[in-house]
VOMARDREN-324461 format. One line per 5 residues: their letters; for each residue x, y, z of N, C-alpha, C. Coordinates in steps of 0.2 Angstrom, whole numbers. Example, Ala and Ser with C-alpha at 12.3 -4.5 7.8 and 13.67 -1.06 7.14 Angstrom:
// residues 2
as = 66 -28 39 62 -22 39 66 -16 39 | 64 -11 35 68 -5 36 64 0 39
//
This chain:
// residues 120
xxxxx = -218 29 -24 -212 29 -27 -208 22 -27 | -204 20 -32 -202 15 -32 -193 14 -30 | -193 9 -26 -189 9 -24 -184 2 -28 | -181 2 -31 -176 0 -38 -169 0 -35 | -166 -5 -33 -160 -6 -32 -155 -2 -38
xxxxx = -147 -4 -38 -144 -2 -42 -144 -7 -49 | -144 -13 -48 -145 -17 -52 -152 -16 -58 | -156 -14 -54 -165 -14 -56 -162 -9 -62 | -160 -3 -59 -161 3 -60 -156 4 -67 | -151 0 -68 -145 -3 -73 -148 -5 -78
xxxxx = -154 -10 -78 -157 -15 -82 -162 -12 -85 | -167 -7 -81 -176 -5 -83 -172 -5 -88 | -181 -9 -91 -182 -8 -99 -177 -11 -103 | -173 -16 -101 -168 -20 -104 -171 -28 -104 | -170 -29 -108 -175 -38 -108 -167 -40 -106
xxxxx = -168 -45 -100 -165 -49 -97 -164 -57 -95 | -161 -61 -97 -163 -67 -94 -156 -72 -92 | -159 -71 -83 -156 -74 -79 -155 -80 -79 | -148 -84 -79 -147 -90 -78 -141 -93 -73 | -142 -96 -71 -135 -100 -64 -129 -98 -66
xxxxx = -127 -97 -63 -119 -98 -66 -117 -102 -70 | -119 -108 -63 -117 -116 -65 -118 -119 -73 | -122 -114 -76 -125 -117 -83 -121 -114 -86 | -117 -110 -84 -114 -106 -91 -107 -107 -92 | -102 -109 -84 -95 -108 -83 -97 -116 -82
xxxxx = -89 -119 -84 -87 -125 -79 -83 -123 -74 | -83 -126 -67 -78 -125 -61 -75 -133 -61 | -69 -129 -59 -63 -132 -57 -58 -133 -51 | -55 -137 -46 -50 -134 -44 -44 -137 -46 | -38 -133 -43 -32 -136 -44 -30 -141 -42
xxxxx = -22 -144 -43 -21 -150 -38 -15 -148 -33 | -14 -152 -30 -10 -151 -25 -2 -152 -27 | 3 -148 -27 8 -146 -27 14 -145 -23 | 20 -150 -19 21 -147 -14 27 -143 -17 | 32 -138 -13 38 -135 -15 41 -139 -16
xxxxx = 43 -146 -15 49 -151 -20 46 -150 -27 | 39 -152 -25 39 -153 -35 41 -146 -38 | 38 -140 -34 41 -135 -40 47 -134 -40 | 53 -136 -35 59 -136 -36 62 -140 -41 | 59 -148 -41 61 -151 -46 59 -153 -51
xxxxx = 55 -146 -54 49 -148 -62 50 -141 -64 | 55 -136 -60 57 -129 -64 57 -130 -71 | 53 -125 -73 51 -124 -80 49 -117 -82 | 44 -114 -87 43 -107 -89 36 -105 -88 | 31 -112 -86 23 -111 -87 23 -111 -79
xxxxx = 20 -105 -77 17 -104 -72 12 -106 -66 | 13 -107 -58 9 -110 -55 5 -103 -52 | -1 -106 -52 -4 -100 -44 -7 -103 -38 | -8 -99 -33 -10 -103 -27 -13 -98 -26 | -15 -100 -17 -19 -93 -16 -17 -87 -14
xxxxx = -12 -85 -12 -7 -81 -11 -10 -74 -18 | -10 -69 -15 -12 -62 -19 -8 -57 -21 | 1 -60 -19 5 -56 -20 10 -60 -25 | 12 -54 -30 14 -56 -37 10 -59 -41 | 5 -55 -42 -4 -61 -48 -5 -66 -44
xxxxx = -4 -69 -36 -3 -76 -34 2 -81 -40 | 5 -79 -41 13 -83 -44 17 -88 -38 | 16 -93 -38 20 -97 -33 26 -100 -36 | 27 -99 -42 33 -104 -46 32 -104 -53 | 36 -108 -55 35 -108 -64 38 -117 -65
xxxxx = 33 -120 -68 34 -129 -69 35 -128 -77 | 37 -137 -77 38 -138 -86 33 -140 -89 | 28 -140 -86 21 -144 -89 16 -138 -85 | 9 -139 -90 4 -135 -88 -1 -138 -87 | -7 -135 -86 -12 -140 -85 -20 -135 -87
xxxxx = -18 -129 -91 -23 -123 -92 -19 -120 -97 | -25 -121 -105 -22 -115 -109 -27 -113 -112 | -27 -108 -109 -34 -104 -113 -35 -98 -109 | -41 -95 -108 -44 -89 -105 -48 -91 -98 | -48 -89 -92 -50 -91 -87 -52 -88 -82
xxxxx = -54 -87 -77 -56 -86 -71 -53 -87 -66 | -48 -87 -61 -45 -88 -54 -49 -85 -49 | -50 -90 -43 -49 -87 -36 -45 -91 -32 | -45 -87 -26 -43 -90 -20 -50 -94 -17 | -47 -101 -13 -52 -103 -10 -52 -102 -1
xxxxx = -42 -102 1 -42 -103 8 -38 -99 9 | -38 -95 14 -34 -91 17 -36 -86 20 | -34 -78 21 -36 -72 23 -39 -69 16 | -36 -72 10 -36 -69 4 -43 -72 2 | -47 -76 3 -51 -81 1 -56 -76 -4
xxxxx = -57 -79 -11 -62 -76 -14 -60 -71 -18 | -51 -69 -18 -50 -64 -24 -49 -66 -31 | -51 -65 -34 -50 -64 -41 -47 -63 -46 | -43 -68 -53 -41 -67 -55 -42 -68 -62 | -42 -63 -68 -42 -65 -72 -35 -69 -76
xxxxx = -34 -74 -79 -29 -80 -82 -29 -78 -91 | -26 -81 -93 -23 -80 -99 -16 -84 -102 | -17 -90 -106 -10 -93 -107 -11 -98 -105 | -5 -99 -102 -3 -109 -100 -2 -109 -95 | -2 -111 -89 -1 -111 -81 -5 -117 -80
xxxxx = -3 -117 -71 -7 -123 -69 -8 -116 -62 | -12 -122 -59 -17 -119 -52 -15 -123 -47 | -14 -123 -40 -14 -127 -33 -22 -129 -32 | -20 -133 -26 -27 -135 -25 -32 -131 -20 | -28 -126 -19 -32 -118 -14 -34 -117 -21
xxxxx = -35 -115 -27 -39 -111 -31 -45 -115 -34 | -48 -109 -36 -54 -112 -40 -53 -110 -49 | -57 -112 -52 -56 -110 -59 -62 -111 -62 | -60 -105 -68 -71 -104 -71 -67 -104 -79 | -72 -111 -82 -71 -107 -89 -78 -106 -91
xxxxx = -78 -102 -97 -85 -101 -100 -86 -106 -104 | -90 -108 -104 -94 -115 -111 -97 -112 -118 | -98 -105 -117 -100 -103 -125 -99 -95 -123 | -93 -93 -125 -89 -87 -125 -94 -82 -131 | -100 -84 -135 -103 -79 -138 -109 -78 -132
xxxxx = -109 -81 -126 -115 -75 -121 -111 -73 -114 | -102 -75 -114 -101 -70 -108 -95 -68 -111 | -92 -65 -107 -85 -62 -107 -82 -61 -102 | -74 -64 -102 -72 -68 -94 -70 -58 -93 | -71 -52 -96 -69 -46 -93 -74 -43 -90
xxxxx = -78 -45 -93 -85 -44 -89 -88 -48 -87 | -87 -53 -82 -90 -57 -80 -92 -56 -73 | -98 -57 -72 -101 -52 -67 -102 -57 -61 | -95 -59 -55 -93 -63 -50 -94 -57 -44 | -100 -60 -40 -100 -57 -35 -100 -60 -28
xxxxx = -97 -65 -26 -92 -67 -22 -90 -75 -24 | -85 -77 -24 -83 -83 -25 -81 -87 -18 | -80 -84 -12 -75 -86 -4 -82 -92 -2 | -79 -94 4 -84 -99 8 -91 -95 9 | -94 -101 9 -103 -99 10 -100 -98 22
//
């Protein structure tokens, strides 16, 4: 009897072909941010850090640094390695990570199959 993981068992009979991650997304982190600057760069485009409460929303600046479709995590904390899907204009801290895709005709950031982003 064969013994077939969940994945196996999803796929039999499905042509497949695996590639790194690395080749499909670019990774990014954010820059570093202190509360003066978001105090004094109030504006409407959104920051995120690592923090998991409120979408990880730390503020809202005049400038962004991300407009498109994306991927968030956390990198440091208790929260480390949760995940966000982005959308829009925003910028990131330098506790997150960010995934874009490079040819949106072979993933989809809604199904994009992240199975842990946190420290090795």
């Amino acid at each position: 009897m064969s013994h077939l993981n969940y994945l196996e068992k999803l796929l039999e009979g499905v042509g497949t072909e695996w590639q790194a991650l690395g080749d499909l997304v670019t990774l990014r982190r954010g820059r570093v941010m202190s509360k003066g600057f978001l105090s004094e760069n109030t504006g409407i485009f959104p920051v995120y850090s690592s923090q998991t409460a409120n979408d990880g929303m730390i503020g809202s600046i005049d400038t962004y640094d991300f407009d498109g479709e994306y991927i968030s995590w956390t990198t440091d904390g208790a929260n480390a390695g949760t995940i966000f899907y982005r959308k829009g204009k925003f910028s990131i801290t330098n506790v997150c990570g960010l995934m874009k895709i490079i040819d949106e005709n072979l993933l989809n950031y809604k199904y994009l199959p992240v199975v842990h982003l946190g420290r090795r």
